[in-house]
C-alpha positions in Angstrom: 0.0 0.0 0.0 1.4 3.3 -1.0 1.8 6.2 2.1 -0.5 8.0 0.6 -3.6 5.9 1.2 -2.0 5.3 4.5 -4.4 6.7 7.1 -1.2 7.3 9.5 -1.0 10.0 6.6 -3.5 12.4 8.3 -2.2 11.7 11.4 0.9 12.7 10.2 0.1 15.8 8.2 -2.2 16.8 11.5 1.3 16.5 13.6 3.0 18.4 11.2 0.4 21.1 11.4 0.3 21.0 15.4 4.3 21.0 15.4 4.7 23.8 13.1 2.2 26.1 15.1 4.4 25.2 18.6 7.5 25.9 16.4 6.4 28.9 14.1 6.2 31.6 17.3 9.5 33.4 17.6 11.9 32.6 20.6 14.4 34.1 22.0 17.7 34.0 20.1 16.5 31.3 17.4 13.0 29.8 16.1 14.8 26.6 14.7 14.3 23.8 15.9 17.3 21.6 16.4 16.0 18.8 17.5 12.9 16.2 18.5 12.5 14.6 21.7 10.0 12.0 21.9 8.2 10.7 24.8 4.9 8.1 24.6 4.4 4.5 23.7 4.0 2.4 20.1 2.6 5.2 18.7 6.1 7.1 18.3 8.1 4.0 20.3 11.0 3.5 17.5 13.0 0.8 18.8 13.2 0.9 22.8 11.1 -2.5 23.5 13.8 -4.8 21.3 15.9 -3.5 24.4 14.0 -4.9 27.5 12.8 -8.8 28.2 8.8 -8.1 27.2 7.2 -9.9 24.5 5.9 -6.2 23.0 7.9 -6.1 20.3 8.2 -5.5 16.5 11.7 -6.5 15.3 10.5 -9.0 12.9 8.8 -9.1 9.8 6.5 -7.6 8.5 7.0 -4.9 10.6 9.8 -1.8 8.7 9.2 -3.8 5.3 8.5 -0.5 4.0 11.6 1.0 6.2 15.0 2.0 4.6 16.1 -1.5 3.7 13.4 -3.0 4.7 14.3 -3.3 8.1 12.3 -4.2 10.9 13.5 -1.6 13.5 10.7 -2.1 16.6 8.9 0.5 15.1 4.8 -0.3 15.4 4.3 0.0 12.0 5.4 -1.0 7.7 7.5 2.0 7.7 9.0 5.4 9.7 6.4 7.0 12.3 5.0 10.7 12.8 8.2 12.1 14.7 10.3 10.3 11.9 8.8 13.0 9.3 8.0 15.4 11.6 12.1 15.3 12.0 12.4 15.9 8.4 10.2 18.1 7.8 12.4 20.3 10.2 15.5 19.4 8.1 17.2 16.8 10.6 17.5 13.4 10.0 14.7 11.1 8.1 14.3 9.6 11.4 14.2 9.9 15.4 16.6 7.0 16.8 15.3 4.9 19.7 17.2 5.9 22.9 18.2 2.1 23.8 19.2 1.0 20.4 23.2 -0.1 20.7 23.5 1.8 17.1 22.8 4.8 17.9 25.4 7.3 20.5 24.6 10.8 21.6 26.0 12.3 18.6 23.4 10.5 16.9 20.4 12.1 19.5 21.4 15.5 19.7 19.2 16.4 16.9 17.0 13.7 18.2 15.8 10.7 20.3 12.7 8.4 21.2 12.3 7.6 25.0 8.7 5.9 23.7 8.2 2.4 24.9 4.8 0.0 23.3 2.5 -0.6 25.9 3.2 2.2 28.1 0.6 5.0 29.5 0.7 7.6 32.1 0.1 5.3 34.8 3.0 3.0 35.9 0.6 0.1 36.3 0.1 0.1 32.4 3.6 -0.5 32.2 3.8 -3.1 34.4 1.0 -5.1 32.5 3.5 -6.2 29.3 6.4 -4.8 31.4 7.7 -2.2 29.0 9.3 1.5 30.4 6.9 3.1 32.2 6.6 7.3 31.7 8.7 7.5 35.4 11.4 5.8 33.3 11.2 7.4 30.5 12.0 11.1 31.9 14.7 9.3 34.1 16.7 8.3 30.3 15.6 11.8 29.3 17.7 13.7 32.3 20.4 10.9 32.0 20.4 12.1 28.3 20.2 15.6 29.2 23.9 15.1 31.5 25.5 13.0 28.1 24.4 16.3 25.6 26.0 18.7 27.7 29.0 16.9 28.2 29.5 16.3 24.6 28.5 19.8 23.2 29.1 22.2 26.8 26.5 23.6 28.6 25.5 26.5 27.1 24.8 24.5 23.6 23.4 21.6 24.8 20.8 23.6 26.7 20.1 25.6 24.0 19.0 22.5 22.0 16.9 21.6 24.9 15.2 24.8 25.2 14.6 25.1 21.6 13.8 21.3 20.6 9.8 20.2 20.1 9.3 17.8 22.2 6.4 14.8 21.4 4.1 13.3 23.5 2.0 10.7 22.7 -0.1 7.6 25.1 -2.7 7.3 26.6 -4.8 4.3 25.1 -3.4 1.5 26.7 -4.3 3.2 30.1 -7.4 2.3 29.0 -7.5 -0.4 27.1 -4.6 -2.3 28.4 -5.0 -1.4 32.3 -8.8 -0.2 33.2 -10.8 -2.1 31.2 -8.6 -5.3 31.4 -7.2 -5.3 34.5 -9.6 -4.8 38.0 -6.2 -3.2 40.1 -7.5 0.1 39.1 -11.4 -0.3 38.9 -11.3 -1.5 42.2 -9.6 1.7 43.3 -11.6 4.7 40.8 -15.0 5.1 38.6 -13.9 5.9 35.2 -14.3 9.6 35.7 -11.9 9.4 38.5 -9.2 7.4 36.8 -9.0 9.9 34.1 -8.7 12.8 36.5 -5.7 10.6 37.9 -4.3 10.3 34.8 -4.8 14.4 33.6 -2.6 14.6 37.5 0.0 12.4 36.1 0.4 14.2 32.9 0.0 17.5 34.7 3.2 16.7 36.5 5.1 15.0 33.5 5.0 18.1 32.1 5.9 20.4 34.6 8.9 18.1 35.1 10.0 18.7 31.5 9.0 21.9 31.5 11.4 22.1 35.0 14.3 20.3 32.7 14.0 23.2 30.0 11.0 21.7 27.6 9.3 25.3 25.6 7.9 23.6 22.4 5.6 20.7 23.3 2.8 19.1 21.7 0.4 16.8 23.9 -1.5 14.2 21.7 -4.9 13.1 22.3 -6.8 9.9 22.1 -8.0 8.1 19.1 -11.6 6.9 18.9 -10.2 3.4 20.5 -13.8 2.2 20.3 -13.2 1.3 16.9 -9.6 0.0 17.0 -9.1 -3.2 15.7 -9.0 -5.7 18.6 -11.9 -3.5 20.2 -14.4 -4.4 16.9 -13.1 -8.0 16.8 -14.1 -8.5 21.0 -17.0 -6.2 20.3 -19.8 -9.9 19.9 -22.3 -8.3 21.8 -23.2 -5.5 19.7 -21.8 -6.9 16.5 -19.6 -9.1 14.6 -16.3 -7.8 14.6 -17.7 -4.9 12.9 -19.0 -2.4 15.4 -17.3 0.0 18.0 -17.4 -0.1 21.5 -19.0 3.7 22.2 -18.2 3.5 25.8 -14.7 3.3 24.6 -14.9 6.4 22.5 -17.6 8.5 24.7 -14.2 8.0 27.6 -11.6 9.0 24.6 -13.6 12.5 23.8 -13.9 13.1 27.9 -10.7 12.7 28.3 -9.4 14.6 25.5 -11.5 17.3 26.7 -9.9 17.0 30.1 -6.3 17.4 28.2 -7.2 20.5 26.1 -7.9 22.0 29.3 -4.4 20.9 30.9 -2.9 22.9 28.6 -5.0 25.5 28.5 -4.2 25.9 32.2 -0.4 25.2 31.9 0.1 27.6 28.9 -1.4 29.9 31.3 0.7 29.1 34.6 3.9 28.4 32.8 5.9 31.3 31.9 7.2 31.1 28.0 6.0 27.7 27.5 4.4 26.8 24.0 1.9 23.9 25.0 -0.8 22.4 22.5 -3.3 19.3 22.4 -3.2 17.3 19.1 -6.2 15.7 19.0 -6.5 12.9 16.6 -10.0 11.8 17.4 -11.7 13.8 14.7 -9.2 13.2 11.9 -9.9 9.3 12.6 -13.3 9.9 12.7 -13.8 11.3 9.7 -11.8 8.9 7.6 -14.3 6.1 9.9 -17.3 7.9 8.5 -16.8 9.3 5.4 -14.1 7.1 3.5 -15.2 8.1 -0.2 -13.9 11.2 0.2 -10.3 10.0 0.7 -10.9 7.9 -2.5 -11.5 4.2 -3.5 -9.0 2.8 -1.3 -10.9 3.8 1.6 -13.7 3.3 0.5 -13.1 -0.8 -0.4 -11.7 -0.6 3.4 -14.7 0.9 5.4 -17.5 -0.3 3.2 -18.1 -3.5 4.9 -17.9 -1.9 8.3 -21.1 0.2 9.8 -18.1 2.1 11.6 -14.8 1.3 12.5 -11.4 0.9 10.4 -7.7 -0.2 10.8 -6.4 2.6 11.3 -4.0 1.3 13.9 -1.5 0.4 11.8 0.2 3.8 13.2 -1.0 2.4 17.2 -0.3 -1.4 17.8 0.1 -1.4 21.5 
């Protein structure tokens, strides 16, 4: 399948759109951005699972076959992911190196690195479900990478990278999906409305951490309508035959997206030259869901014998 029938290509050109707007603002001394720093799970995870004993993991075929040489890389997906081309786009590298990967050395990650691990979420219990990195980690590599940049390019450059880099984030499914509705640890502790208010805490602080640790440019992505994800359609027998959402699933994705646009409505207030927005991809999915003639015949052979629904997670695997 080419790219661009690729639904991950909205998803992309939306990121592109988001990261420009966080970028495009003047700062001081420089609006380039020299670098991406990428925080989340399989969504933008690039390699950091073939690193750690969990059976998440994508090394093998047919996962990279459409990745340069075809290599499988522990990338989620046929080919590079958003922060790969959002990379380019800037004019750095074709692609955002996983932080674990032997390959790869800070020289390598000062114009970019992926701290994403599959299967992660805000709360550490998600992590521990597949045991993959969980976020507590993932900052932890981030201010141990923080310490290797400055020693290799000084102080005063290093920093600057950090202050001027866009910084991803992206999880938040598999809180859901993987630890709430599958596990009873956490229903046995909060109602849903309670557990995403625990979660919106979580990220809260994750970002005033980073934000603490010199993070301007950040973009915060939103959930996905994971109602209609793949494995959620197939399990879905009650109200269909592997062809029907779960609308719990996405009435809980739009409350909780609504509950992270107003995080960073309320950061970008509090934080003093901080350039924080929500990139919500629930709408863009949506729309391909609902109305795929109008991104052509592929879509339309895809969707047609679904009454809503589509696999759109080839970008989102956890």
């Amino acid at each position: 399948m080419a790219f661009t029938s690729s639904p991950c290509l909205l998803l992309l050109l939306l990121l592109l759109l988001i990261a420009t707007a966080v970028s495009a603002a003047p700062a001081a001394g420089t609006s380039k951005v020299p670098a991406i720093i990428v925080f989340g799970d399989s969504s933008v995870d690039a390699g950091n699972n073939n690193q750690i004993p969990t059976v998440l993991k994508s090394n093998f075929p047919p996962y990279g076959r459409d990745f340069y040489g075809g290599r499988a890389t522990g990338r989620f997906g046929n080919g590079r992911l958003p922060p790969d081309f959002i990379s380019e786009a800037f004019g750095l590298r074709p692609f955002v190196p996983a932080y674990l990967d032997p390959m790869y050395h800070i020289s390598d990650f000062a114009v970019g690195v992926c701290f994403a691990s599959a299967g992660t979420g805000y709360d550490n219990a998600t992590s521990d479900v597949l045991s993959v990195i969980p976020l507590s980690r993932e900052i932890e590599y981030y201010k141990e990478y923080q310490n290797k940049l400055r020693a290799y390019l000084g102080v005063i450059n290093a920093d600057t990278i950090l202050r001027e880099a866009l910084y991803l984030i992206s999880l938040g499914t598999n809180d859901f999906l993987e630890n709430y509705y599958t596990t009873t640890r956490r229903r046995s502790q909060f109602t849903i409305a309670q557990f995403q208010e625990f979660l919106i805490r979580i990220a809260e602080n994750f970002i005033r951490e980073i934000y603490r640790l010199g993070a301007r440019k950040v973009s915060l992505g939103g959930l996905p309508p994971m109602g209609c994800l793949p494995l959620e359609r197939t399990t879905n027998v009650v109200d269909g035959k592997g062809d029907v959402c779960i609308d719990k699933y996405n009435a809980v994705a739009l409350s909780f997206n609504g509950k992270l646009n107003r995080l960073v409505q309320k950061l970008n207030r509090e934080l003093p030259e901080i350039r924080l927005v929500f990139s919500n991809p629930y709408f863009v999915f949506l729309q391909i869901i609902q109305r795929p003639s109008f991104y052509g015949t592929f879509f339309l052979r895809l969707f047609k014998p679904l009454s809503i629904g589509a696999d759109f997670r080839a970008c989102f695997y956890d």
